[in-house]
VMD Tcl script that draws the C-alpha trace (Angstrom):
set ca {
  {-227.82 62.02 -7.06}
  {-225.18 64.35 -6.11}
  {-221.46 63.09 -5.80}
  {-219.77 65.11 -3.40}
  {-216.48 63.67 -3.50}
  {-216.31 62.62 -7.24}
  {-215.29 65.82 -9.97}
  {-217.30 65.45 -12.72}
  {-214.68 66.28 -15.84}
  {-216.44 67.39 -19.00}
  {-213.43 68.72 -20.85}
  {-212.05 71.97 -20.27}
  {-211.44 71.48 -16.50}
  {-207.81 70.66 -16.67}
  {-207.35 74.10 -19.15}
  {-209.02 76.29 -16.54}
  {-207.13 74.81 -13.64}
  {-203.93 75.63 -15.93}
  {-204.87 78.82 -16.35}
  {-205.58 79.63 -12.64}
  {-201.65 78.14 -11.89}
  {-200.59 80.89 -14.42}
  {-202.52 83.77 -13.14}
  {-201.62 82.97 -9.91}
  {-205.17 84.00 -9.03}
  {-206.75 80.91 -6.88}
  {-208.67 82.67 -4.70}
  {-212.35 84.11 -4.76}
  {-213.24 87.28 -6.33}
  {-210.92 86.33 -9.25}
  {-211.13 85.73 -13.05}
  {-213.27 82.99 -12.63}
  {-215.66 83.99 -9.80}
  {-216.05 87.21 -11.65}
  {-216.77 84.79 -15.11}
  {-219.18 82.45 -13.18}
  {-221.41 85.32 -11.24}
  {-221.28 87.11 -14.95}
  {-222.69 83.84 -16.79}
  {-225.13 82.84 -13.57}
  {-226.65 86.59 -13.69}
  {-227.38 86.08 -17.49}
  {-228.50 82.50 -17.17}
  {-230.87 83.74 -14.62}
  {-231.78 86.74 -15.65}
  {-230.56 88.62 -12.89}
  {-228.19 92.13 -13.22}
  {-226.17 90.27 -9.96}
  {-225.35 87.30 -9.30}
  {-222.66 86.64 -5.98}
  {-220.71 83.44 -6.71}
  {-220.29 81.28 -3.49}
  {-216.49 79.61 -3.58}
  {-218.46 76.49 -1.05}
  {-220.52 73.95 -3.02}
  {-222.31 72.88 0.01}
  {-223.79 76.01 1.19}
  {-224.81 76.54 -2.53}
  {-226.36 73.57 -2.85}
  {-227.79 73.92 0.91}
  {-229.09 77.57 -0.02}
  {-230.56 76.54 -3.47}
  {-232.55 73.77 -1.34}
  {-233.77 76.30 1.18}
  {-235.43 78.89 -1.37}
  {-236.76 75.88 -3.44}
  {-237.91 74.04 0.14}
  {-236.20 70.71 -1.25}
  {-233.60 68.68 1.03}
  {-230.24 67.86 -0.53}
  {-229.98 64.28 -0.04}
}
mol new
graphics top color blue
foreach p $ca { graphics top sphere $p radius 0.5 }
foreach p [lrange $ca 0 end-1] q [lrange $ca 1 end] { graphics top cylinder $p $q radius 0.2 }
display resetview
C-alpha cells in the first residue's frame, strides 16, 4: 500500500531538506530534480529521464503505461 500522507524517512531526508534551505533552490529544475532525473535515467537505462515535482501524477502515469490502478 501506498501512504500518501505519511513521509517515509530512511535517513538522509532531513540532510537534503537542509541543504535545499541553504541553496535556496526549492523549486523544480534544481539540484535535486537535476540529481533524481540523472539517477532515474541510469536506473532505467534511459539517456533522459524528466523528473515530475507531483507524486500523484507519477504514480498515476506509472499506472497508465503498466495498465495497473493505484489504489
Amino acid at each position: 500500500m501506498i501512504m500518501f500522507n505519511k513521509p517515509c524517512v530512511i535517513g538522509e531526508e532531513y540532510q537534503a531538506v537542509q541543504e535545499a534551505i541553504q541553496s535556496g533552490s526549492m523549486s523544480g529544475n534544481g539540484p535535486f530534480s537535476k540529481k533524481s532525473e540523472r539517477m532515474a535515467g541510469e536506473a532505467s537505462g534511459n539517456t533522459a529521464c524528466l523528473a515530475d515535482s507531483l507524486l500523484y501524477c507519477c504514480i498515476r502515469n506509472g499506472c497508465y503505461f503498466n495498465q495497473c490502478r493505484p489504489w
